[in-house]
C-alpha positions as CSV (number, residue, x, y, z in Angstrom):
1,X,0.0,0.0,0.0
2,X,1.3,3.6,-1.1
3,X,1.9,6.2,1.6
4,X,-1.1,8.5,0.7
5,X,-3.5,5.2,0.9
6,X,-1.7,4.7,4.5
7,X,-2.3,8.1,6.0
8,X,-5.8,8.3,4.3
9,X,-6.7,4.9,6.0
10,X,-5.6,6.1,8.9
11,X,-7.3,9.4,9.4
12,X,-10.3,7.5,8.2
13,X,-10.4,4.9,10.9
14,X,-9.3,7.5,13.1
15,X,-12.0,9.9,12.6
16,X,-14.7,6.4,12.3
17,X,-13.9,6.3,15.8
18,X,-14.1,9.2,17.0
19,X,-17.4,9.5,15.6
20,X,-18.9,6.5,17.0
21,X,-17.5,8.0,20.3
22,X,-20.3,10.6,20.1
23,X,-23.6,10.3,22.4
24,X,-27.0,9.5,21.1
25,X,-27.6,13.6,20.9
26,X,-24.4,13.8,18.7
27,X,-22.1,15.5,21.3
28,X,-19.6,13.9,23.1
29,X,-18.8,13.5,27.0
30,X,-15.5,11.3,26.9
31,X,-14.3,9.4,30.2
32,X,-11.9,11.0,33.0
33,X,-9.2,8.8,34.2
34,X,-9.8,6.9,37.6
35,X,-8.1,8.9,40.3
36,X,-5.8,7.6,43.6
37,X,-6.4,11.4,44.7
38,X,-10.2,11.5,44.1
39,X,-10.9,8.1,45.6
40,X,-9.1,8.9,48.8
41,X,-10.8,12.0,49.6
42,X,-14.0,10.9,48.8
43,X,-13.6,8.1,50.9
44,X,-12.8,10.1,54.1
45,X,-15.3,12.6,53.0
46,X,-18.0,9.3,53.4
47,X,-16.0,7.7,56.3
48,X,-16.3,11.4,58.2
49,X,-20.6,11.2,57.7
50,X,-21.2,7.4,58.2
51,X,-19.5,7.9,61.9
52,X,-21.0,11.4,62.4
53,X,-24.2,10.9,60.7
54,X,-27.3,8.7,61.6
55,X,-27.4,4.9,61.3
56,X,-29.7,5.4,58.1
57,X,-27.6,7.5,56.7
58,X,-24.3,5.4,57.3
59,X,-25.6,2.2,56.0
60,X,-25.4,3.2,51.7
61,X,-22.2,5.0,52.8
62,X,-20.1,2.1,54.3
63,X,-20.1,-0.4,50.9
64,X,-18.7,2.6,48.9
65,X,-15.5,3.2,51.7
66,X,-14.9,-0.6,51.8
67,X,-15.0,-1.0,47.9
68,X,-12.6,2.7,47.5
69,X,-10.3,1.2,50.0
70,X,-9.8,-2.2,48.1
71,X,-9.3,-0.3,44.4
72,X,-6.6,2.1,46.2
73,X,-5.0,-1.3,47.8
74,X,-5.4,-2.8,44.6
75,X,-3.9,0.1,43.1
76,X,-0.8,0.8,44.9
77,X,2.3,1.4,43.1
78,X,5.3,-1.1,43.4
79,X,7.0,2.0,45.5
80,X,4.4,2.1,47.7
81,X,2.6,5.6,46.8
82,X,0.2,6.5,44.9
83,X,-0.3,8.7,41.3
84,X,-3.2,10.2,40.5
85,X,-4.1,7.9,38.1
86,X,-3.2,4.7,37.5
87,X,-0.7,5.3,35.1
88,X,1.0,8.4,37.1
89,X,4.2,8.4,39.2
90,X,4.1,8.1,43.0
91,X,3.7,11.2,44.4
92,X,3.6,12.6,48.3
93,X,0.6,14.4,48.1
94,X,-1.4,11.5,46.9
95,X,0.4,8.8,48.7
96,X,-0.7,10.8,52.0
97,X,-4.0,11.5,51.4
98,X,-4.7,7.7,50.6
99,X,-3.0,6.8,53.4
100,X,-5.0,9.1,55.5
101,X,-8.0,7.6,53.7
102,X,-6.9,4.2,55.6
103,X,-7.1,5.8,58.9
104,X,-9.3,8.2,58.7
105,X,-12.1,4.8,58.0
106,X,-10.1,3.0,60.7
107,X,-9.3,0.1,58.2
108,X,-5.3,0.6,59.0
109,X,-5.2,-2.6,60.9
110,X,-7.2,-4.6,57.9
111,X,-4.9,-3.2,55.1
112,X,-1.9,-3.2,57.3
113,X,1.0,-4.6,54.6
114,X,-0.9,-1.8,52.1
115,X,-0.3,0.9,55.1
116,X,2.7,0.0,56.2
117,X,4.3,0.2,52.7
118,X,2.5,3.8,52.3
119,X,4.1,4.9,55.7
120,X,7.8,3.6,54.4
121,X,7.0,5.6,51.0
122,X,5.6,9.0,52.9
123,X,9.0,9.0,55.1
124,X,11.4,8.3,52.6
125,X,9.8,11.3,50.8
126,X,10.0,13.8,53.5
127,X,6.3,13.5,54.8
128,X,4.8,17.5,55.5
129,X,7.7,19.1,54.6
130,X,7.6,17.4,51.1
131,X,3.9,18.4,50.8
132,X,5.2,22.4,51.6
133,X,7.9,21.9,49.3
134,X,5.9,20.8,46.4
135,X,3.1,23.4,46.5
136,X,5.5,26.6,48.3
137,X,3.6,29.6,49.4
138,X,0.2,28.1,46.9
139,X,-2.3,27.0,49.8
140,X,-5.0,25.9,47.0
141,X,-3.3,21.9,47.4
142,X,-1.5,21.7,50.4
143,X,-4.0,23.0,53.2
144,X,-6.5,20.5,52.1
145,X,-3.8,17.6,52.1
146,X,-2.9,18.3,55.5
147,X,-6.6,19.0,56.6
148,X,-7.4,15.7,55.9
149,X,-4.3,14.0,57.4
150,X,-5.3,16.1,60.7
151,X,-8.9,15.0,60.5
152,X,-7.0,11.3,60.2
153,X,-4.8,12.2,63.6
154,X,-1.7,11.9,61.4
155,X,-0.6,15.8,61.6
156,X,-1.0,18.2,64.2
157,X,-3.8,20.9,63.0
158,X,-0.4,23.8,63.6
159,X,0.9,21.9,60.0
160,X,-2.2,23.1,57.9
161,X,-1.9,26.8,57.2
162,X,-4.3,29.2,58.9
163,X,-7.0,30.5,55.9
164,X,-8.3,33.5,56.0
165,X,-11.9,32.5,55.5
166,X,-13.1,35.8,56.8
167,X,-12.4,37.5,53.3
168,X,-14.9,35.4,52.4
169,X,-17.3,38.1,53.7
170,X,-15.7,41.1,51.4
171,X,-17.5,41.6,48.1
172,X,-16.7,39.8,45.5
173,X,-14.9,42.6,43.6
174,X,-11.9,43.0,46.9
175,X,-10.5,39.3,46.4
176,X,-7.9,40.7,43.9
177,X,-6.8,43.4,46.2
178,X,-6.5,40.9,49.2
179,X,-4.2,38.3,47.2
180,X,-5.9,35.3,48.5
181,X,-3.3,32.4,49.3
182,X,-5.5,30.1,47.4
183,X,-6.8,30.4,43.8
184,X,-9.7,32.2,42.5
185,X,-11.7,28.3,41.9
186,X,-10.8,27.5,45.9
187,X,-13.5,30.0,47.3
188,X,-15.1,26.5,48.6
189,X,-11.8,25.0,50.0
190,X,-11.0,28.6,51.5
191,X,-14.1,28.6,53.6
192,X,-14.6,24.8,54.7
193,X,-10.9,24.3,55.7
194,X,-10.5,28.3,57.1
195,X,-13.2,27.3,59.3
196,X,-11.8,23.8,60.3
197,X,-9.0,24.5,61.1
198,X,-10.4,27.7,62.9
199,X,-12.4,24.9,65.0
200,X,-9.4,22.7,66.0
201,X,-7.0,25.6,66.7
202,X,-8.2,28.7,67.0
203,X,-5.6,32.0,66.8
204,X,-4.0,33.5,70.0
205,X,-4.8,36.8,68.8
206,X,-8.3,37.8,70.6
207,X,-9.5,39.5,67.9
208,X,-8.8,37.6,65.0
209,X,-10.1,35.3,66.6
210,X,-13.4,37.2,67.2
211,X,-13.4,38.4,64.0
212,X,-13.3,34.5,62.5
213,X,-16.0,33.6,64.8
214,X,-18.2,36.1,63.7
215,X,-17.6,35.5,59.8
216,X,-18.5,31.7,60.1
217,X,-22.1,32.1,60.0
218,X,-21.9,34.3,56.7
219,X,-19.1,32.5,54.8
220,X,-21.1,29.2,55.4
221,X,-24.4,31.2,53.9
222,X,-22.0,32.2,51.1
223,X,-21.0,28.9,50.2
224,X,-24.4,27.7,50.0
225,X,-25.3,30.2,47.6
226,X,-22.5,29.2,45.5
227,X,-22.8,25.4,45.4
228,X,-24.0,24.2,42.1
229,X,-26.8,22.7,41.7
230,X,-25.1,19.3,41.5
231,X,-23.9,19.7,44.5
232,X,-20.2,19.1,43.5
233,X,-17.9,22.0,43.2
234,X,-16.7,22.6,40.2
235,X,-18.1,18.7,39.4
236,X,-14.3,17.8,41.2
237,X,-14.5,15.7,43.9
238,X,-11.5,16.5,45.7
239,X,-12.5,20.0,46.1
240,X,-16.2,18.6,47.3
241,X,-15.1,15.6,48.8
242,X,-12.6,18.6,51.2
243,X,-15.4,20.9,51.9
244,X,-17.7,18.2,53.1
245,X,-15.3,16.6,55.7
246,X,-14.6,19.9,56.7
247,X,-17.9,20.6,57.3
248,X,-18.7,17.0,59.2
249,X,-15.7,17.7,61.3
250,X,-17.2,20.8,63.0
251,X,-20.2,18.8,63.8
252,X,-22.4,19.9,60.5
253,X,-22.8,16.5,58.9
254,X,-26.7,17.6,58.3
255,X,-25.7,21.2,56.6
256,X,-27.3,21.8,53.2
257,X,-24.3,22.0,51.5
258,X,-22.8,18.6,53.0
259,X,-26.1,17.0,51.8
260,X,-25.5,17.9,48.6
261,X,-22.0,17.3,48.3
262,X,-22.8,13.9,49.5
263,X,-25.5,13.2,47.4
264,X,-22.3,14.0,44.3
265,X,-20.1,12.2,45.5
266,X,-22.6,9.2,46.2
267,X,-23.7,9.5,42.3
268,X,-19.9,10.0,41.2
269,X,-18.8,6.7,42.6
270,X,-17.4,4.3,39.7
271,X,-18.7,0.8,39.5
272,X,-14.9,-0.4,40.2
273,X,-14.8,1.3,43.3
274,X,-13.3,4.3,42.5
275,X,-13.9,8.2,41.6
276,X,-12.9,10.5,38.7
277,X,-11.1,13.9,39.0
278,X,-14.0,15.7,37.8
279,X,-17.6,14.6,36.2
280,X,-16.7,15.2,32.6
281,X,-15.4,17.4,30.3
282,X,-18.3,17.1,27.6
283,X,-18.3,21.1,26.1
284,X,-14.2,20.6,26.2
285,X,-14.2,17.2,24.2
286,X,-16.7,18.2,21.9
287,X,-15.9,21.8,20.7
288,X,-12.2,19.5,20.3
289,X,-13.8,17.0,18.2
290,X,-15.6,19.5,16.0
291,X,-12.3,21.3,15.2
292,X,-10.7,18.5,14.4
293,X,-13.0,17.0,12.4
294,X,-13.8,18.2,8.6
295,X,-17.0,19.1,7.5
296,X,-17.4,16.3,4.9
297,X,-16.2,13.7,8.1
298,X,-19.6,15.0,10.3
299,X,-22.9,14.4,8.9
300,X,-25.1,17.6,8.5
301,X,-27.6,16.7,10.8
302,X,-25.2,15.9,13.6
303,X,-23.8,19.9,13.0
304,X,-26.9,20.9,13.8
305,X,-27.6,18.5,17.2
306,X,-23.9,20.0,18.1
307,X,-24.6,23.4,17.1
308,X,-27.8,23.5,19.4
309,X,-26.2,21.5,21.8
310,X,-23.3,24.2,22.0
311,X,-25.5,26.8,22.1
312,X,-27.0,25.6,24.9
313,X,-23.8,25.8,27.2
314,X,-23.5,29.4,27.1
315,X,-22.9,31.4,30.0
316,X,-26.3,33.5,29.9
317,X,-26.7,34.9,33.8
318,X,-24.2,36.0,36.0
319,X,-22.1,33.3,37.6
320,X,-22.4,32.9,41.5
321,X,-18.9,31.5,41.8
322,X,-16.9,33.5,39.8
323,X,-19.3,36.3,39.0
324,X,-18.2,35.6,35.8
325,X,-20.1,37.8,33.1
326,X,-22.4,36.2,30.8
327,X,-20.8,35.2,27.4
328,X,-18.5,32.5,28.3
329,X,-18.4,28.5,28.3
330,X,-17.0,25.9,31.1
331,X,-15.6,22.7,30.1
332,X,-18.9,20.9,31.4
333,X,-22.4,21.1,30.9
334,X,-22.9,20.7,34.2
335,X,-24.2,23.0,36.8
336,X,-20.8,22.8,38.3
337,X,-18.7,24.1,35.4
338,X,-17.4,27.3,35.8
339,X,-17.2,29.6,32.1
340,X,-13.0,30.0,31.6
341,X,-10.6,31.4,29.1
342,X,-9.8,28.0,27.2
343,X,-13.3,26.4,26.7
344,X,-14.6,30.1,26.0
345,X,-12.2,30.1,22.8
346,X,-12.8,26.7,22.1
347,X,-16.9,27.3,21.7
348,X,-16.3,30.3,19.8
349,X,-13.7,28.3,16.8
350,X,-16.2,25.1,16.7
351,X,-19.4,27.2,16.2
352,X,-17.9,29.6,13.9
353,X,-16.9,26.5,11.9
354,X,-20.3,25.2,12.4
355,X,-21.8,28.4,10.6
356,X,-20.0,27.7,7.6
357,X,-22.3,25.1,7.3
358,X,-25.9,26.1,8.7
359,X,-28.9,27.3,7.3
360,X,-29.3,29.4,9.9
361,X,-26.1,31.6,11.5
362,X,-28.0,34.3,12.7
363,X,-27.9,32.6,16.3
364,X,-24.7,31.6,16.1
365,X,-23.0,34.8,15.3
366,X,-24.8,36.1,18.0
367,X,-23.9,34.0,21.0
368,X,-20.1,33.9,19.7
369,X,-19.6,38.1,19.9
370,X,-21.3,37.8,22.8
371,X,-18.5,35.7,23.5
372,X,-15.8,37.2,22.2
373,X,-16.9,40.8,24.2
374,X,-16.5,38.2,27.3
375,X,-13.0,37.4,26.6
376,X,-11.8,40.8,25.5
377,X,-13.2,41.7,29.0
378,X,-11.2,39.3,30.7
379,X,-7.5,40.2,29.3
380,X,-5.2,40.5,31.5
381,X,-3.4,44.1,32.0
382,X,-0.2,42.3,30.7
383,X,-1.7,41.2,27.9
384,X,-2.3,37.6,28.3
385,X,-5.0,35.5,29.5
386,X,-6.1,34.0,32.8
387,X,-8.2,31.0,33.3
388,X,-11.1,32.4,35.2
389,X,-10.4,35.5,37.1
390,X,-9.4,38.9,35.8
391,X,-6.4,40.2,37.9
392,X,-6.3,38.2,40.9
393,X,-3.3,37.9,41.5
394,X,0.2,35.5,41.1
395,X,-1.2,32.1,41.7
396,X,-1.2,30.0,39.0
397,X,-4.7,29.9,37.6
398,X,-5.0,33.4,38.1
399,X,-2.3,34.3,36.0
400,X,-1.9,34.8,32.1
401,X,-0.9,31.9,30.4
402,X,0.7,31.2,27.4
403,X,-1.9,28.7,26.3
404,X,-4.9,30.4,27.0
405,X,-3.7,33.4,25.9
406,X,-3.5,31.8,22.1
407,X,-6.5,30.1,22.0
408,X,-8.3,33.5,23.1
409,X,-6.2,35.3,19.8
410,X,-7.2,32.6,17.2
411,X,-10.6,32.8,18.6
412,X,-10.6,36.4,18.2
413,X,-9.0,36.2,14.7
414,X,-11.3,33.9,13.6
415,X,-14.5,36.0,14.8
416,X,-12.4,39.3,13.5
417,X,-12.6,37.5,10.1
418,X,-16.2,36.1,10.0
419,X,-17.1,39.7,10.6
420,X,-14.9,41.0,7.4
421,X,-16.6,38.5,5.7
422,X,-20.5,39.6,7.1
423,X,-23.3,41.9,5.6
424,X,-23.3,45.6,6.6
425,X,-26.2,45.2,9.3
426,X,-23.6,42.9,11.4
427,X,-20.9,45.5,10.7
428,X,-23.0,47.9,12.6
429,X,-24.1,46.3,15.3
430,X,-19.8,45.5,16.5
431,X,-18.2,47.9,15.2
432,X,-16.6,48.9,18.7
433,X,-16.2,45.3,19.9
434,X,-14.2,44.7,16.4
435,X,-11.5,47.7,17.4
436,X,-11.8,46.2,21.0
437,X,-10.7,42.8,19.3
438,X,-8.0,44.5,17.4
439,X,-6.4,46.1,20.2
440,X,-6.7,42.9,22.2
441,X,-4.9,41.1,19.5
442,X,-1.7,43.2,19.6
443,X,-1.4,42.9,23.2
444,X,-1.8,39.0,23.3
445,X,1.0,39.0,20.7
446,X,3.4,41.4,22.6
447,X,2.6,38.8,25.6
448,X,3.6,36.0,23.9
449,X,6.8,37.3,22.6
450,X,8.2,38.1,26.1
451,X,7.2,34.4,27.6
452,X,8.7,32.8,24.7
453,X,11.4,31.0,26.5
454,X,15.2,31.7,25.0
455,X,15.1,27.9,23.6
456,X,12.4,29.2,21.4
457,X,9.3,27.1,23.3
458,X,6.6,28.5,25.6
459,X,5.2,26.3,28.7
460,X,1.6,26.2,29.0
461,X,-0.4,26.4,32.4
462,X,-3.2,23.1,31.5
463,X,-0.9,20.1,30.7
464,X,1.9,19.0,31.9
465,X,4.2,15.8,31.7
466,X,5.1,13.5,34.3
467,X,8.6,12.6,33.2
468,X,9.4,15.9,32.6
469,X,11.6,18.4,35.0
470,X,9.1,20.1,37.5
471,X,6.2,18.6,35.7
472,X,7.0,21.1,32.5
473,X,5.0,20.3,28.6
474,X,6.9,22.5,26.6
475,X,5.9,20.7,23.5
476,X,2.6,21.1,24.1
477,X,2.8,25.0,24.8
478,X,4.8,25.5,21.8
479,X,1.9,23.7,19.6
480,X,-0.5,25.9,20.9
481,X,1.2,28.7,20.6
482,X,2.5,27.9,16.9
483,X,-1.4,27.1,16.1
484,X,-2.4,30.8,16.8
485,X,0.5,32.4,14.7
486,X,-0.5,30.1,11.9
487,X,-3.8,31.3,12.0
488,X,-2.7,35.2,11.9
489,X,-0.7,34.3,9.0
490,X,2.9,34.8,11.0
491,X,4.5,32.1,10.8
492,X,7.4,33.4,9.1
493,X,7.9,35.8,11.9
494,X,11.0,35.1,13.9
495,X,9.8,34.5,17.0
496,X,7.5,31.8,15.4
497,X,9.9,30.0,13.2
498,X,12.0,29.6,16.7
499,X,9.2,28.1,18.3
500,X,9.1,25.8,15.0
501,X,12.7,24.8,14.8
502,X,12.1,24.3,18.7
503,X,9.0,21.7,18.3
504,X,12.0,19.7,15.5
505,X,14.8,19.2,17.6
506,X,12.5,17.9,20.5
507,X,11.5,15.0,18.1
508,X,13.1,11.6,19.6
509,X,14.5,9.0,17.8
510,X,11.7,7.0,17.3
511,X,9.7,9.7,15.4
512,X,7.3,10.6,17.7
513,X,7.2,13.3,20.4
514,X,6.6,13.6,24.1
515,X,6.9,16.4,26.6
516,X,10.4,17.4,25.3
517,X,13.3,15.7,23.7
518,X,14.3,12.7,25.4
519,X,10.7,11.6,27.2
520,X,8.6,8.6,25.8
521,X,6.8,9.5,22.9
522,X,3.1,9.6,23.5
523,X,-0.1,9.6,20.7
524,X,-1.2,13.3,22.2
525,X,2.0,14.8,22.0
526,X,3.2,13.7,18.6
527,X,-0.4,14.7,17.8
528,X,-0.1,18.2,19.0
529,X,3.6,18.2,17.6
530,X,2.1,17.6,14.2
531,X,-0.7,19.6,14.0
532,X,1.5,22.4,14.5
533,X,4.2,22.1,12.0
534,X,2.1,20.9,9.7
535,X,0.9,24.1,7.9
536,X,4.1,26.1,8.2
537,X,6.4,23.2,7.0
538,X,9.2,24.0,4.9
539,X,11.8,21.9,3.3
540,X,14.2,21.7,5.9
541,X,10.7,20.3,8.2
542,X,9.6,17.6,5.9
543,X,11.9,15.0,7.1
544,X,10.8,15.0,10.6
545,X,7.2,15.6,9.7
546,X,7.5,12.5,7.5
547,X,8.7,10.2,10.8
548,X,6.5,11.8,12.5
549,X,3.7,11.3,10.5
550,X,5.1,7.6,9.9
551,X,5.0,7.1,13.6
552,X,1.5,7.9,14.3
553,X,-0.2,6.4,11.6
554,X,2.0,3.1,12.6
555,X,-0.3,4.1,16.3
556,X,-3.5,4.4,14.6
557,X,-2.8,0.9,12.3
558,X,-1.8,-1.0,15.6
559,X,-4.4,0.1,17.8
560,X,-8.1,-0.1,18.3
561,X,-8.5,2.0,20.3
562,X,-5.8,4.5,21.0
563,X,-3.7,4.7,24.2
564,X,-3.9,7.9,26.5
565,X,-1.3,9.2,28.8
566,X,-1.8,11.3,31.9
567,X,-0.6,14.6,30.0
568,X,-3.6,16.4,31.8
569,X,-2.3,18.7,34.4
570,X,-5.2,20.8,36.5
571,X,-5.7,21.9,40.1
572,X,-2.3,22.8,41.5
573,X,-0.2,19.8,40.2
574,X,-3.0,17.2,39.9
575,X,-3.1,15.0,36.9
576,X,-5.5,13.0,35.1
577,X,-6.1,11.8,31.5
578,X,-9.1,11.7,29.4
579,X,-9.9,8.7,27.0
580,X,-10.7,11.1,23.8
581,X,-7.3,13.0,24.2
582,X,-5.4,11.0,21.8
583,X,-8.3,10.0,19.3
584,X,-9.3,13.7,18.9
585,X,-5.4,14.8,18.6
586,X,-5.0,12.5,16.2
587,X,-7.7,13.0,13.9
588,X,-6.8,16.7,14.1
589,X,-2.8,16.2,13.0
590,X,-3.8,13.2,10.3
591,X,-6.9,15.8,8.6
592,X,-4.3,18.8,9.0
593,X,-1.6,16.4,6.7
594,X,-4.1,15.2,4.1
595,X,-4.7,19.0,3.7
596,X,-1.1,19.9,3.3
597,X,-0.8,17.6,0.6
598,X,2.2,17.3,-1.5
599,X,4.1,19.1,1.4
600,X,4.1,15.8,3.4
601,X,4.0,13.4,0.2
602,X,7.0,11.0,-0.3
């Protein structure tokens, strides 16, 4: 079989299954990784209200404990730690929260060889001061990892730091000006934990300690107001499985919002015995799938499920959380999604692509500047893009990113041309929001110029690799990056041919790519890799692009269904992986080389 019959093949059976991947209302929801992390701190979080709580209640929790104990003994790495997910590295913070898990249930004694080796993995690692070391002045991880080992009796309550869950009580607009010590997304684990570990020791100071006793009643009115519908924060577990053992362990197990947390975590529960990072990422996956597919690849009919579908996720009321405008989307249809700077930009290029297609764009147009006015808003004063928050401050999420920053400026560029392209009576009704858009551009450009690394890469904020120093994915900030200059047509800039020549000489040996030079090659990365050299290759490109392509299509021909890795990086140095990572990737890079045509032809 000739090369072009190969690759064709491939994208075909590629794209065949990512389309039978799709749900009976033609989006798709995808499946989050089992989580080490998730399943431990739901399991205290149901240990905590079956020995607080009634016998009634108790009774449905107990099976689920027993049954997360076994899959984390069953899980156990030959180290004796834990990784997130059952294909991560050991790490501390995991290792002790599942070891916590076995005492906090008081089932040390029944799993005591599992224990045992946990205990031998935690000192060798350096215990607390690890945890403190790993997270450094960011409270978002670490003061819920030692909350629960206190509410275990394995650290004193003096290790977790003291949160200020009295800010809690200052409009929503002040949390900027305060610097928070945890992230914009931690209001929850700011107010459970502040309060817990208020409860179990309390400051010397008289008055702020009078000042925390009298914001506990409001703080704990404010996170009602702001749990989800759901009940499950953000639809993570971690973060609700922390705020409801908080809660229990001040004597609240029948609070509203530990009923409903419960009642999530309850419904969360996998069949093997374990829990997910989050519920799902269903608007992420799908707006991914749509841009990776071509419009000949999905049906007409199934455009217009997804288009209504889409349409449907918008932002359209002021979010409690984050008081988020309206305009923007969360990675979830779920109530506890929260509307962010990457799944905003990723809504906007999937319907606009969509449009090209419909009878009927009038609506379309009209949700995506609505949009596009919501991420202009939230642009950071140094040009970039955060995840959620305008401004907040240095914390990671709250912070521009390289990432985000240019998947905002190809969503931008991509409305910015649809509206070149419309009838006069759209021309009028943006005009402002298309200078807005322009002036937003140039900024996010200058912003990517100075955090392009001196190597030529950038490092993105979302996904990281394991293997990598400090957790780093430069290849897969580079392909982002690369991605948006391709679509403002500057590719032949210098900072972007850098970033190009940067993405070759990471390629390893085999052909393929992974988080930099040197680290096993992975499906996603050599996806991304691809994808992004793709259109701007050149001559001296080809040869690599070639292996590459070689190597993954070798992937796709092997394979069923293709493997993932746990490239996913979220919520301070927590990882997961998501089953449709490397099938959409791949469709993307093999569609992206059948385009190029002769460019990648033998």
């Amino acid at each position: 079989m000739n090369w072009k019959s190969r690759l064709q093949q491939a994208a075909d059976k590629a794209s065949a299954q990512l389309l039978r991947e799709a749900t009976a209302d033609k989006h798709w929801v995808g499946k989050l990784s089992a989580s080490a992390l998730s399943t431990a701190t739901a399991v205290m979080a149901l240990s905590l209200v079956a020995k607080h709580g009634d016998r009634h209640q108790a009774a449905p929790l107990v099976p689920l404990v027993t049954r997360g104990l076994i899959w984390l003994a069953e899980h156990q790495n030959a180290d004796g730690g834990w990784g997130d997910t059952v294909l991560s590295k050991s790490n501390i913070a995991t290792t002790m929260l599942a070891r916590a898990a076995f005492a906090g249930a008081a089932q040390s004694d029944e799993f005591a060889t599992t224990v045992q080796r946990a205990i031998a993995y935690i000192d060798a690692a350096g215990g607390v001061a690890a945890v403190h070391a790993r997270y450094g002045k960011d409270r978002t991880f670490s003061a819920p990892i030692l909350t629960q080992c206190a509410l275990a009796g394995l650290v004193d309550w003096r290790e977790v730091a003291a949160l200020p869950f009295e800010l809690g009580c200052l409009p929503h607009q002040f949390y900027k000006t305060v610097k928070l010590p945890v992230v914009s997304y931690a209001l929850p684990a700011l107010i459970a934990i502040g309060q817990v570990r208020h409860a179990h020791a309390p400051p010397s100071n008289p008055v702020i300690r009078h000042i925390r006793d009298a914001a506990a009643g409001p703080t704990l009115r404010l996170l009602e107001r702001i749990q989800p519908a759901s009940g499950g924060f953000l639809e993570a577990t971690p973060l609700t499985s922390f705020v409801v053992m908080s809660l229990v362990a001040m004597g609240r197990h029948n609070h509203p919002v530990v009923q409903q947390g419960l009642k999530f975590l309850v419904e969360s529960a996998q069949e093997e015995g374990c829990w997910p990072i989050d519920t799902n990422l269903a608007t992420w996956v799908t707006t991914l799938s749509v841009n990776a597919l071509t419009p000949e690849q999905l049906p007409i009919a199934s455009q217009t499920a997804i288009t209504e579908w889409l349409l449907g996720q918008q932002l359209k009321t002021i979010h409690p959380y984050t008081q988020a405008a309206p305009g923007g989307w969360a990675w979830t249809n779920l109530s506890g999604g929260v509307p962010d700077a990457d799944d905003t930009p990723g809504a906007i290029l999937a319907l606009l692509k969509l449009a090209e297609q419909s009878d009927n764009p009038g609506p379309i147009h009209e949700a995506v500047t609505a949009g596009v006015s919501w991420l202009v808003e939230l642009q950071n004063r140094d040009g970039g893009w955060p995840t959620f928050c305008k401004g907040w401050g240095a914390l990671p999420f709250d912070r521009s990113a390289a990432d985000l920053t240019a998947h905002a400026l190809r969503a931008l560029h991509c409305w910015s041309h649809s509206w070149e392209q419309a009838d006069s009576s759209r021309k009028i009704s943006s005009p402002n929001l298309q200078r807005r858009v322009k002036t937003a551009q140039k900024k996010g450009l200058n912003y990517l110029e100075r955090q392009q690394r001196p190597d030529g890469s950038w490092l993105p904020l979302w996904f990281g690799n394991q293997d990598a120093p400090d957790d780093i994915n430069p290849l897969y900030g580079t392909a982002r990056v690369l991605l948006a200059y391709q679509d403002l047509a500057l590719s032949d800039q210098p900072i972007a041919q850098r970033g190009i020549q940067y993405l070759v000489s990471q390629q390893n040996s085999d052909g393929g790519w992974g988080g930099m030079a040197g680290i096993p090659s992975t499906v996603e990365e050599t996806a991304l890799a691809l994808e992004a050299l793709l259109p701007a290759s050149q001559t001296t490109n080809a040869p690599a692009i070639q292996r590459g392509l070689e190597w993954l299509v070798q992937q796709v021909e092997t394979h069923d269904v293709l493997p993932p890795s746990p490239i996913g990086f979220y919520f301070a140095k927590l990882w997961y992986y998501e089953r449709l990572y490397p099938q959409v990737f791949t469709v993307a890079a093999l569609n992206q080389a059948i385009a190029s045509g002769e460019e990648v032809s033998r």
